[in-house]
mmJSON file of the N, C-alpha and C atoms, coordinates in Angstrom:
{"data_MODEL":{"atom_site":{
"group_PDB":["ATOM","ATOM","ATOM","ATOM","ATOM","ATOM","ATOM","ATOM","ATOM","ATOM","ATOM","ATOM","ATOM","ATOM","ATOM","ATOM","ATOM","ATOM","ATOM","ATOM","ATOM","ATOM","ATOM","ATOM","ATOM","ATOM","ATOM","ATOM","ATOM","ATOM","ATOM","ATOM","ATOM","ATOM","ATOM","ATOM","ATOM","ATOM","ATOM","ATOM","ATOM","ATOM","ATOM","ATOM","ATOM","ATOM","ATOM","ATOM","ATOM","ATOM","ATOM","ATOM","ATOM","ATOM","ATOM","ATOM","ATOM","ATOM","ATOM","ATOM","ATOM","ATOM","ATOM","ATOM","ATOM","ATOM","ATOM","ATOM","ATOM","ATOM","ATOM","ATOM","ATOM","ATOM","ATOM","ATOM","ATOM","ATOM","ATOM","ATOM","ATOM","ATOM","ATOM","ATOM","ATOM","ATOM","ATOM","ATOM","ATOM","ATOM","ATOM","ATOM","ATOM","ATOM","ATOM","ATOM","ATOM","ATOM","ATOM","ATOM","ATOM","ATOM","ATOM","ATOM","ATOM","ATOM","ATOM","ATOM","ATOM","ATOM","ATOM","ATOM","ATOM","ATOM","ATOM","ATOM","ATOM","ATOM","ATOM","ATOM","ATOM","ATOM","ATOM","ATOM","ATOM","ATOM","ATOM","ATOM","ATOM","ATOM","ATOM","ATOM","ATOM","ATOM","ATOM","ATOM","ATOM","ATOM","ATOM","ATOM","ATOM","ATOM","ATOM","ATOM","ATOM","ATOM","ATOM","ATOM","ATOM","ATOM","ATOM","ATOM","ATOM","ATOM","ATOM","ATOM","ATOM","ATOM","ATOM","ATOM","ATOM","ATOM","ATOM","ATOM","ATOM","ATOM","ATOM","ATOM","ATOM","ATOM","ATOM","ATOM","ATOM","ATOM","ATOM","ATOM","ATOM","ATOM","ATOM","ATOM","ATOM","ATOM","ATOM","ATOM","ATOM","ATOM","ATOM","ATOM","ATOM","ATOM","ATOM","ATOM","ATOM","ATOM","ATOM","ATOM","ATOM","ATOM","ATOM","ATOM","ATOM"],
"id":[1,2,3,4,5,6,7,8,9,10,11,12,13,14,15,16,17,18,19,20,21,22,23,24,25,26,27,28,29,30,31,32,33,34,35,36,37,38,39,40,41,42,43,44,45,46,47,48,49,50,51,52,53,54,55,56,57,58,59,60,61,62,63,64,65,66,67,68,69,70,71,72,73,74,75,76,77,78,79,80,81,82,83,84,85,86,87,88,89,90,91,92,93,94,95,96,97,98,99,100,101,102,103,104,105,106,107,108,109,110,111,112,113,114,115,116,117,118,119,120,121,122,123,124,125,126,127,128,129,130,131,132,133,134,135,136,137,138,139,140,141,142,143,144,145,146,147,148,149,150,151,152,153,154,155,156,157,158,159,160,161,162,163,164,165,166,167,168,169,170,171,172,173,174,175,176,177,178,179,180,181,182,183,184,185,186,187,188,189,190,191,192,193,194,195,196,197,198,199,200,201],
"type_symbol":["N","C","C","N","C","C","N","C","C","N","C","C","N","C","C","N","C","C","N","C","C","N","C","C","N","C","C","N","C","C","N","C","C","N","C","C","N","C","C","N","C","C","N","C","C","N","C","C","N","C","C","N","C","C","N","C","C","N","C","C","N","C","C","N","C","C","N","C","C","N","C","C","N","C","C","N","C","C","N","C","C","N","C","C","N","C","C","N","C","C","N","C","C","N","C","C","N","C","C","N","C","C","N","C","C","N","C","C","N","C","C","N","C","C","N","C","C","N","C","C","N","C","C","N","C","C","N","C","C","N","C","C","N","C","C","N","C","C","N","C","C","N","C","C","N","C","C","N","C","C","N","C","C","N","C","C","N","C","C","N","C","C","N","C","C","N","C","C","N","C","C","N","C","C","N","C","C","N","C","C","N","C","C","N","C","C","N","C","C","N","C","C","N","C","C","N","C","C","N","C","C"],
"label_atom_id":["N","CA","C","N","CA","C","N","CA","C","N","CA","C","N","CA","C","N","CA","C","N","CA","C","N","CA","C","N","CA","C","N","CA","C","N","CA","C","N","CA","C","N","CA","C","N","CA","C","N","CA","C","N","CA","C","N","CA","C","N","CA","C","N","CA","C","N","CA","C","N","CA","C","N","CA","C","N","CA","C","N","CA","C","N","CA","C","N","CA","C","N","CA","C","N","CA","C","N","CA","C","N","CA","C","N","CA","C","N","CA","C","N","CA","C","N","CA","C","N","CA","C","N","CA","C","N","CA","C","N","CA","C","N","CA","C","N","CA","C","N","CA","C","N","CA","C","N","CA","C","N","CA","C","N","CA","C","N","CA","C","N","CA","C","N","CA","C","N","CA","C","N","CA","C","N","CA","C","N","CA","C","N","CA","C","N","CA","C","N","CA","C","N","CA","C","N","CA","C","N","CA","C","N","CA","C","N","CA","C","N","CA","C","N","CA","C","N","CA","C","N","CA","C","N","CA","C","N","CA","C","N","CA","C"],
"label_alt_id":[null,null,null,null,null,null,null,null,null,null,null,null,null,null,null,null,null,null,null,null,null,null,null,null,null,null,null,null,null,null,null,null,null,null,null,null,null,null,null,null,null,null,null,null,null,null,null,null,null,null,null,null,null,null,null,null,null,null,null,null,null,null,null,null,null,null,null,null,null,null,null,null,null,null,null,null,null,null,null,null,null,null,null,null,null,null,null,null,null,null,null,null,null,null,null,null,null,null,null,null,null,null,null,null,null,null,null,null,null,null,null,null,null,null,null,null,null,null,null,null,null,null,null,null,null,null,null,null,null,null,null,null,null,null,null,null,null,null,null,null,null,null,null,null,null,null,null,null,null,null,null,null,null,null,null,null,null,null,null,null,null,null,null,null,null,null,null,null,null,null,null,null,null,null,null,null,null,null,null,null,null,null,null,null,null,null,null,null,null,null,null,null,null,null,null,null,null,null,null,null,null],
"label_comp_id":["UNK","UNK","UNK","UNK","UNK","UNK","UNK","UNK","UNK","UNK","UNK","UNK","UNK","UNK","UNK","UNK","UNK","UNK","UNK","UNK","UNK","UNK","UNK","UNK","UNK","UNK","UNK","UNK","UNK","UNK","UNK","UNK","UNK","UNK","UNK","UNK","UNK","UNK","UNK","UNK","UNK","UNK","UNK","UNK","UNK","UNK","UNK","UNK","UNK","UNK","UNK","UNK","UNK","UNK","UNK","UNK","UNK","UNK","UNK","UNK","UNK","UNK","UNK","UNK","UNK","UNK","UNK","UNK","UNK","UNK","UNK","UNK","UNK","UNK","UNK","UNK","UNK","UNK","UNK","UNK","UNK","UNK","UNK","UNK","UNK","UNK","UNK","UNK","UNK","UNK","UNK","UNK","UNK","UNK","UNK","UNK","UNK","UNK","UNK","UNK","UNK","UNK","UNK","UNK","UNK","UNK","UNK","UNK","UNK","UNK","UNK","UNK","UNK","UNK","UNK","UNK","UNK","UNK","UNK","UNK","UNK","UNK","UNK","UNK","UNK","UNK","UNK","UNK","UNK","UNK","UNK","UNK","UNK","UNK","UNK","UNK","UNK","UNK","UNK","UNK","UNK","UNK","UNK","UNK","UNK","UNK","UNK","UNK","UNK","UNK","UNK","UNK","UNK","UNK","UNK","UNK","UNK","UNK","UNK","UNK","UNK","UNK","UNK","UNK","UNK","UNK","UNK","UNK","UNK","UNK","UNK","UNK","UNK","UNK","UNK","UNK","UNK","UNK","UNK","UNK","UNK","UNK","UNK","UNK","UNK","UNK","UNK","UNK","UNK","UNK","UNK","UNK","UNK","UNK","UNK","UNK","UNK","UNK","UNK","UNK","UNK"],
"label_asym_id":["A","A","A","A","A","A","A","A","A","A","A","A","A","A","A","A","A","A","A","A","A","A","A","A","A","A","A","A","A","A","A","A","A","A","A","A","A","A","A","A","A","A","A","A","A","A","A","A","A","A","A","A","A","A","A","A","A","A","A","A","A","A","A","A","A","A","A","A","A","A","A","A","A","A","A","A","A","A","A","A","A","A","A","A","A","A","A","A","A","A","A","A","A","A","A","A","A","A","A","A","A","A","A","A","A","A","A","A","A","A","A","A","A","A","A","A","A","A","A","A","A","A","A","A","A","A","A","A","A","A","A","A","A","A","A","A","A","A","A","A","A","A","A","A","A","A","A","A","A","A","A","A","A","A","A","A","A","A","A","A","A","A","A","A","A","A","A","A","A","A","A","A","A","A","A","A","A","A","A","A","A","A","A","A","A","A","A","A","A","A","A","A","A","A","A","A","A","A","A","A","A"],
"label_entity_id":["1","1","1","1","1","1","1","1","1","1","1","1","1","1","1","1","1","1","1","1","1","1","1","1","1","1","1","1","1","1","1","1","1","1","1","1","1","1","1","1","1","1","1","1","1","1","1","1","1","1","1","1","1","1","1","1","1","1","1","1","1","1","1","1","1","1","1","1","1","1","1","1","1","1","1","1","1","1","1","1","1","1","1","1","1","1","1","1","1","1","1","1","1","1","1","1","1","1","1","1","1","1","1","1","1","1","1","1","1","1","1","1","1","1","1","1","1","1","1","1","1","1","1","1","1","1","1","1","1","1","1","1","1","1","1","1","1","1","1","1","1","1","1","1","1","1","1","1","1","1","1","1","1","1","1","1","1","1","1","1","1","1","1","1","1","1","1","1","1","1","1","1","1","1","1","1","1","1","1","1","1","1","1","1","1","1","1","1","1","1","1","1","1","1","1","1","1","1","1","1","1"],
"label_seq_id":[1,1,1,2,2,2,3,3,3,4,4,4,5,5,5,6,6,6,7,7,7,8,8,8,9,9,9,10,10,10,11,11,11,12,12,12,13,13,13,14,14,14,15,15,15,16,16,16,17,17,17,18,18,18,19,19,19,20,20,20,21,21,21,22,22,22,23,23,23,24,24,24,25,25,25,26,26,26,27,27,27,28,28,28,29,29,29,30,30,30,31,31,31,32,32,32,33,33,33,34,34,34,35,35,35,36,36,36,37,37,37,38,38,38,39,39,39,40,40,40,41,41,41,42,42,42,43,43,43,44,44,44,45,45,45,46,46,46,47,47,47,48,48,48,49,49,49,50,50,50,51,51,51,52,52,52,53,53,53,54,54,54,55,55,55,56,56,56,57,57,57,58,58,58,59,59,59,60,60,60,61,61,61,62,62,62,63,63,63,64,64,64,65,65,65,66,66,66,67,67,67],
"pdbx_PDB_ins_code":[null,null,null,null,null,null,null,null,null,null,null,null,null,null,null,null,null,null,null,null,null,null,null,null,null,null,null,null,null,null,null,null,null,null,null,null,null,null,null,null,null,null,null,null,null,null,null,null,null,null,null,null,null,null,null,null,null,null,null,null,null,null,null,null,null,null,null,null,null,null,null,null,null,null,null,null,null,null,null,null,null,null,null,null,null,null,null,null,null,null,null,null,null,null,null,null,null,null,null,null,null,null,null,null,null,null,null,null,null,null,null,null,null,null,null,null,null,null,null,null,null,null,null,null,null,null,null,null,null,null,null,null,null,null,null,null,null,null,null,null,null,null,null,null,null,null,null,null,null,null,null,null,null,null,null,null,null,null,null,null,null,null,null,null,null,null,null,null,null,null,null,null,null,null,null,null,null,null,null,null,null,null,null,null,null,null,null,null,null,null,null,null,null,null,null,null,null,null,null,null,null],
"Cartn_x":[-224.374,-223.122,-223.088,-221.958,-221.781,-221.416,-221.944,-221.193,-220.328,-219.187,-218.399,-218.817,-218.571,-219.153,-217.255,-217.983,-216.534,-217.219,-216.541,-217.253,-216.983,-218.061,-218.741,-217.364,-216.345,-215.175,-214.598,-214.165,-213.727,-214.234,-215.72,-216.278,-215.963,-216.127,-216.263,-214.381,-213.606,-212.099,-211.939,-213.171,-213.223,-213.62,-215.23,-215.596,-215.086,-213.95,-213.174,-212.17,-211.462,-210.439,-211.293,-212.369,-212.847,-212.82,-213.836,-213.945,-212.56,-211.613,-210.282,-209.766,-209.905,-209.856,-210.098,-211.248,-212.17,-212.282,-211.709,-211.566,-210.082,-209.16,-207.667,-207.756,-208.667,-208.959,-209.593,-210.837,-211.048,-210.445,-209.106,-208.004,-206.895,-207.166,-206.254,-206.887,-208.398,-208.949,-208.847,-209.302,-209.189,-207.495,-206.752,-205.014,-205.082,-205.514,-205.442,-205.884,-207.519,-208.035,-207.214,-206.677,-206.126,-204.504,-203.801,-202.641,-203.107,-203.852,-204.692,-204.986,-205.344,-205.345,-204.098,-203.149,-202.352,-201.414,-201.494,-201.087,-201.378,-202.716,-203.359,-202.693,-202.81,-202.713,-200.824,-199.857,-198.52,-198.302,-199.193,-199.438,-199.575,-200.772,-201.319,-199.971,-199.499,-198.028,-197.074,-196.544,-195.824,-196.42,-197.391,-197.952,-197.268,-198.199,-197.778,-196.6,-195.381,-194.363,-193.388,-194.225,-193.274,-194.251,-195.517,-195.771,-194.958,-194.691,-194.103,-192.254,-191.918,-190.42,-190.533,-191.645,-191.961,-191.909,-192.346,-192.461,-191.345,-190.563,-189.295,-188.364,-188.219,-187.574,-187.62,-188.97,-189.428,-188.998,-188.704,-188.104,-187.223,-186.366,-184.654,-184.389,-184.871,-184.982,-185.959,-186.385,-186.571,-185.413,-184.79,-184.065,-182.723,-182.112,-180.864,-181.144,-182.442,-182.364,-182.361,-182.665,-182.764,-181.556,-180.483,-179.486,-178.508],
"Cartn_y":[-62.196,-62.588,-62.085,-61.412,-60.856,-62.3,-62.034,-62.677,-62.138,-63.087,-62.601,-62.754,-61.371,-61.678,-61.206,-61.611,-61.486,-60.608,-59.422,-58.625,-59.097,-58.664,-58.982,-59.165,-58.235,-58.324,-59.212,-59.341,-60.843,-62.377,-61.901,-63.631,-63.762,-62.487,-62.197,-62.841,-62.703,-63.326,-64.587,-65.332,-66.712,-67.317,-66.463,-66.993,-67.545,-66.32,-66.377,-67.212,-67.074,-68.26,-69.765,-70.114,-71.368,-71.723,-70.37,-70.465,-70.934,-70.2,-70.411,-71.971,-72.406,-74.313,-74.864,-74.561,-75.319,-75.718,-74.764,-74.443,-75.136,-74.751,-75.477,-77.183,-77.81,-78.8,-79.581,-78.922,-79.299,-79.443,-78.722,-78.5,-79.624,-80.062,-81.394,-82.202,-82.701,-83.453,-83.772,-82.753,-83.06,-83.418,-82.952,-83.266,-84.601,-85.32,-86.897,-87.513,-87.111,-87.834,-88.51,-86.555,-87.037,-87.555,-87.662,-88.585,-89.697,-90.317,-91.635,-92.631,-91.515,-91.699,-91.975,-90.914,-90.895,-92.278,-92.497,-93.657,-95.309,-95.162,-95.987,-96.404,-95.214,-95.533,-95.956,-95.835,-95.529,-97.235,-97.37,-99.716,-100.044,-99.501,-100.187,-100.539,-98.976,-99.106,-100.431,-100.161,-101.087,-103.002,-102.592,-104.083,-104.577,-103.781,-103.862,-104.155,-102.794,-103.261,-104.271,-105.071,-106.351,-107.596,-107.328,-108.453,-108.131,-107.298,-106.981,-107.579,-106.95,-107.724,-109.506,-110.036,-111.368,-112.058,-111.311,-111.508,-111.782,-110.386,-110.164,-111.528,-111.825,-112.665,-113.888,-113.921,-115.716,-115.478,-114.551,-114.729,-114.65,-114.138,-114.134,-115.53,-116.632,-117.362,-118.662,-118.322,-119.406,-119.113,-117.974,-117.306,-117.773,-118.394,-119.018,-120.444,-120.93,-122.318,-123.196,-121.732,-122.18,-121.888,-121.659,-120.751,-121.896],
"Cartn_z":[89.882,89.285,87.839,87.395,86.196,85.158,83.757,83.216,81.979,81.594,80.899,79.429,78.919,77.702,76.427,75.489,74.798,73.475,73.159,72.436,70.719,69.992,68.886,67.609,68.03,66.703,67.028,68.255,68.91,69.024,68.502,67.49,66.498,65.652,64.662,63.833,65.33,64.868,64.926,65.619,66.15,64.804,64.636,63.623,62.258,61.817,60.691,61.109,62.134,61.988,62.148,62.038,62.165,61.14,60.251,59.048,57.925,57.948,57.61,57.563,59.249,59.338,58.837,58.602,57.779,56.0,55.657,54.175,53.946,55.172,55.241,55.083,56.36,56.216,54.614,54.1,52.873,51.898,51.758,50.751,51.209,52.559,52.572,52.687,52.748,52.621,50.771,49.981,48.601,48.091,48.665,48.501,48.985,49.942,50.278,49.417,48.972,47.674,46.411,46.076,44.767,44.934,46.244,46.126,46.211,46.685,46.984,45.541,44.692,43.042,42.435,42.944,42.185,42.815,44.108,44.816,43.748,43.673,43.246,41.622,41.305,39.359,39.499,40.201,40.582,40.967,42.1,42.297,40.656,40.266,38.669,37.297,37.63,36.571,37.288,38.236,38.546,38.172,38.86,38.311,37.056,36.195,35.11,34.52,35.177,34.501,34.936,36.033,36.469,35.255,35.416,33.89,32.859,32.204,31.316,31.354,32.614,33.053,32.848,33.339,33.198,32.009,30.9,29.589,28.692,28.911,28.642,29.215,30.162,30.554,30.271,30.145,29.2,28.556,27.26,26.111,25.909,26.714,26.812,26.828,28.197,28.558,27.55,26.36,25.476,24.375,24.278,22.754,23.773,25.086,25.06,25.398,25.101,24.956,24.172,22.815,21.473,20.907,21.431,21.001,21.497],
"occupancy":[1.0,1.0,1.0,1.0,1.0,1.0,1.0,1.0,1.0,1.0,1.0,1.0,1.0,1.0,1.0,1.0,1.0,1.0,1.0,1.0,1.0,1.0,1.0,1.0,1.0,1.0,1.0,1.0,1.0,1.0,1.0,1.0,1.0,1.0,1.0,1.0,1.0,1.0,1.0,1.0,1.0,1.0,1.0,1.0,1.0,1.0,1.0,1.0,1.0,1.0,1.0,1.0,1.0,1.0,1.0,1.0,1.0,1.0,1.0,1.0,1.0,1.0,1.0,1.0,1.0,1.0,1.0,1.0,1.0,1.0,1.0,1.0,1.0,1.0,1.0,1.0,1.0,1.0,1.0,1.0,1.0,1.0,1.0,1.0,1.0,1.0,1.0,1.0,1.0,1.0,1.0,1.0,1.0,1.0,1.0,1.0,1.0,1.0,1.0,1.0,1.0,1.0,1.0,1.0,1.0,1.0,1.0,1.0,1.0,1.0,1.0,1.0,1.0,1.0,1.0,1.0,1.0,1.0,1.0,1.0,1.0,1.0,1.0,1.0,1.0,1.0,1.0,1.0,1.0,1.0,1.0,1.0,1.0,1.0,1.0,1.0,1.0,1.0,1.0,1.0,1.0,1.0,1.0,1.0,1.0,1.0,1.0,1.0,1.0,1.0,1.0,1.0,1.0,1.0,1.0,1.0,1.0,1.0,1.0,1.0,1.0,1.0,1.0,1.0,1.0,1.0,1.0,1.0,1.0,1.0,1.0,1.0,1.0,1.0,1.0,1.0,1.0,1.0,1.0,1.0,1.0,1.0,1.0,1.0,1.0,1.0,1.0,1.0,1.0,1.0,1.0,1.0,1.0,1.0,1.0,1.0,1.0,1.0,1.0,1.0,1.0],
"B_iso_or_equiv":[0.0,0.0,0.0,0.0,0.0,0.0,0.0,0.0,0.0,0.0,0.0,0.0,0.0,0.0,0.0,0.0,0.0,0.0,0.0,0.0,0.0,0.0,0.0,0.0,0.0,0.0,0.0,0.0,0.0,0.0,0.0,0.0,0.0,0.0,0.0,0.0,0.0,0.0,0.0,0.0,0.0,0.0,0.0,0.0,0.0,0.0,0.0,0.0,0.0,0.0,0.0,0.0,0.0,0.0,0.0,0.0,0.0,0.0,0.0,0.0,0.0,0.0,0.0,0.0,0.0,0.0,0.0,0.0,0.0,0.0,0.0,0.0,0.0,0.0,0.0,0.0,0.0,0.0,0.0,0.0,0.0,0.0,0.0,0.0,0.0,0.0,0.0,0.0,0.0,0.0,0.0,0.0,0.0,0.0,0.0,0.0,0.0,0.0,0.0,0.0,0.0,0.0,0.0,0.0,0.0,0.0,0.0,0.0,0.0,0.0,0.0,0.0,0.0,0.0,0.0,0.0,0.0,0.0,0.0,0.0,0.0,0.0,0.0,0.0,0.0,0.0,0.0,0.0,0.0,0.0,0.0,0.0,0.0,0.0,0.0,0.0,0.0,0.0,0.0,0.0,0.0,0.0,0.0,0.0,0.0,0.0,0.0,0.0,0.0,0.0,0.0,0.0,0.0,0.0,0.0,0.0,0.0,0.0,0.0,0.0,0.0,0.0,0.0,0.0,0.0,0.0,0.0,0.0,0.0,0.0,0.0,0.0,0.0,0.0,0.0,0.0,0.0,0.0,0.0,0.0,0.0,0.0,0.0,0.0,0.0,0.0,0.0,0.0,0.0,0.0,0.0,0.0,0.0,0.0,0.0,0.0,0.0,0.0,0.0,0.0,0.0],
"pdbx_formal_charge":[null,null,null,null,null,null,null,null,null,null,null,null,null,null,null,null,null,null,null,null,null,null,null,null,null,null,null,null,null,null,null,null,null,null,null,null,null,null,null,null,null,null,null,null,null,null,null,null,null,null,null,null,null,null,null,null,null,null,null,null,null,null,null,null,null,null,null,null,null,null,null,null,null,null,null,null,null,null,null,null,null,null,null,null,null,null,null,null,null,null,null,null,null,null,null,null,null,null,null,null,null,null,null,null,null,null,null,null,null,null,null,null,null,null,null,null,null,null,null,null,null,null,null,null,null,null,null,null,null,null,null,null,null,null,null,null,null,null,null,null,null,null,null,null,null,null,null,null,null,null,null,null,null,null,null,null,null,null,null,null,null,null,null,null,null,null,null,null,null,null,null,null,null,null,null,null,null,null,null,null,null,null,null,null,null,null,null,null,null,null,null,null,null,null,null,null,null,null,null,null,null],
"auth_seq_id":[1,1,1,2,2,2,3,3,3,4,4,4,5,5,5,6,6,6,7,7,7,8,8,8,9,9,9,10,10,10,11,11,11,12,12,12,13,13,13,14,14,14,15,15,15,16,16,16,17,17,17,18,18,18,19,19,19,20,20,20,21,21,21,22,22,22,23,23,23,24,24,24,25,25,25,26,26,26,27,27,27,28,28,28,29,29,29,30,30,30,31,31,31,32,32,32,33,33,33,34,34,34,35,35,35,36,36,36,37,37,37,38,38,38,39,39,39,40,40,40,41,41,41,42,42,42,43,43,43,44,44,44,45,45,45,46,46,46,47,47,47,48,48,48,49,49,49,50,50,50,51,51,51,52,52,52,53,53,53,54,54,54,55,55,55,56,56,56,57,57,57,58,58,58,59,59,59,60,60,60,61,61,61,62,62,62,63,63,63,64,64,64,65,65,65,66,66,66,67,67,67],
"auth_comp_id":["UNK","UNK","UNK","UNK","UNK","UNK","UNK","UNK","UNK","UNK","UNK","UNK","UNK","UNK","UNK","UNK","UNK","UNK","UNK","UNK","UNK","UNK","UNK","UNK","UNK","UNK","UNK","UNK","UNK","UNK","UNK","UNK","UNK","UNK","UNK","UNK","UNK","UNK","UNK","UNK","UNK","UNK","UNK","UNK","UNK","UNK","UNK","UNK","UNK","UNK","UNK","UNK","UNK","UNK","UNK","UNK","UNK","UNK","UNK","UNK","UNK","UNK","UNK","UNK","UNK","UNK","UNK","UNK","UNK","UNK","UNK","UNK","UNK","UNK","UNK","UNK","UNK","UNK","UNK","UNK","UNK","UNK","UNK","UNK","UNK","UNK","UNK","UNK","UNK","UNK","UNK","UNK","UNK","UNK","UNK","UNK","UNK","UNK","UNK","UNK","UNK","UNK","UNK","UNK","UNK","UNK","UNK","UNK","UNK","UNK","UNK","UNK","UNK","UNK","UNK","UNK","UNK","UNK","UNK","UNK","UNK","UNK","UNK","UNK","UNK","UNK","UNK","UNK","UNK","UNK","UNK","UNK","UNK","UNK","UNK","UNK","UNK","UNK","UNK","UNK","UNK","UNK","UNK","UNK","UNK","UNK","UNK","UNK","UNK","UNK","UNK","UNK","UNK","UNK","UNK","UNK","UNK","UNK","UNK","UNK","UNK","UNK","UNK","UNK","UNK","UNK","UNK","UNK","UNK","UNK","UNK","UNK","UNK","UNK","UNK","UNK","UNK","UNK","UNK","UNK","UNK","UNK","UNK","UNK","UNK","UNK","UNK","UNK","UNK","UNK","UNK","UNK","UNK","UNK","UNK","UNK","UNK","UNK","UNK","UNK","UNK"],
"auth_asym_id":["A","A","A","A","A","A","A","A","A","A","A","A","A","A","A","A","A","A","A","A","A","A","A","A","A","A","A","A","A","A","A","A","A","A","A","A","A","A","A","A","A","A","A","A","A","A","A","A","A","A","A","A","A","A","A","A","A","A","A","A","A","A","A","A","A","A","A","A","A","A","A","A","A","A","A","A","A","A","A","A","A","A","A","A","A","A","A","A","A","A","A","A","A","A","A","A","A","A","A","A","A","A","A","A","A","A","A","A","A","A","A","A","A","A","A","A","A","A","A","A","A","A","A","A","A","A","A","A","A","A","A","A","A","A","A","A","A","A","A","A","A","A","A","A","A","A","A","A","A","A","A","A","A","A","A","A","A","A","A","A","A","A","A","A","A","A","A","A","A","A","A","A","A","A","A","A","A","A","A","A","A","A","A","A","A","A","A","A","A","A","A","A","A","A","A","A","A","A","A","A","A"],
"auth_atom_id":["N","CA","C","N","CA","C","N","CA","C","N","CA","C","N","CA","C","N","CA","C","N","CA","C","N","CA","C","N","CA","C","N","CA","C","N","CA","C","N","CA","C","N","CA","C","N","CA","C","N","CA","C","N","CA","C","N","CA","C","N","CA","C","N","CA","C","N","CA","C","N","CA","C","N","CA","C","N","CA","C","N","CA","C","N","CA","C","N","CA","C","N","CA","C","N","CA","C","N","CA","C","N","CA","C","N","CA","C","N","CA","C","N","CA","C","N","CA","C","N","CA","C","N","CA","C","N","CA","C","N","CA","C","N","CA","C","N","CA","C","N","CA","C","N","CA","C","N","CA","C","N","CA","C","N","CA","C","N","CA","C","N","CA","C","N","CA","C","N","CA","C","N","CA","C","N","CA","C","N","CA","C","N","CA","C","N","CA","C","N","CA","C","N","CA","C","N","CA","C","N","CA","C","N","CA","C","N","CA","C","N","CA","C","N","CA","C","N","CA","C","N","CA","C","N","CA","C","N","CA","C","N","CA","C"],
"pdbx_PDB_model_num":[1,1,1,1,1,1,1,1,1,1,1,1,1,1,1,1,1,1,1,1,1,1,1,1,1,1,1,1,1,1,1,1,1,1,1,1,1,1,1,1,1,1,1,1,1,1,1,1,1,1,1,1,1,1,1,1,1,1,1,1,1,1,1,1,1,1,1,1,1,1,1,1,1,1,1,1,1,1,1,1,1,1,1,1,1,1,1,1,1,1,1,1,1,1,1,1,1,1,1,1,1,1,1,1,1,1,1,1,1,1,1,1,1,1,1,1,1,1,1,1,1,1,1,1,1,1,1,1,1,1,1,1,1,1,1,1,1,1,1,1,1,1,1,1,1,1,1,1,1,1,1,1,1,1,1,1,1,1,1,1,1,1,1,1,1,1,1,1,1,1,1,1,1,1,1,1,1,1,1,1,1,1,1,1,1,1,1,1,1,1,1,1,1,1,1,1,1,1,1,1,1]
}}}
């Protein structure tokens, strides 16, 4: 029984397009990272600027009771 073999430029196309995947994949693996960050620090502001809204509002809210 013969077997099929697949000639050497024709790995050689396998190879590189794996290679290619692979490098594709890492570049969206590091793109998830840094939205993940940027996700992260984006929650942190908001936090923030609802304490800050909170603040503001107490003092509206003591300056028309004094008023």
């Amino acid at each position: 029984m013969k077997k099929l073999r697949v000639g050497r430029s024709r790995e050689r196309d396998i190879a590189s397009q794996v290679s290619e995947l692979r490098q594709e994949l890492q570049a969206l693996k590091t793109e998830m990272v840094r939205l993940d960050a940027d996700l992260d620090e984006s929650r942190r502001l908001n936090l923030r600027a609802a304490e800050l809204l909170d603040i503001v509002y107490e003092e509206l809210g003591k300056q028309s009771v004094q008023n």
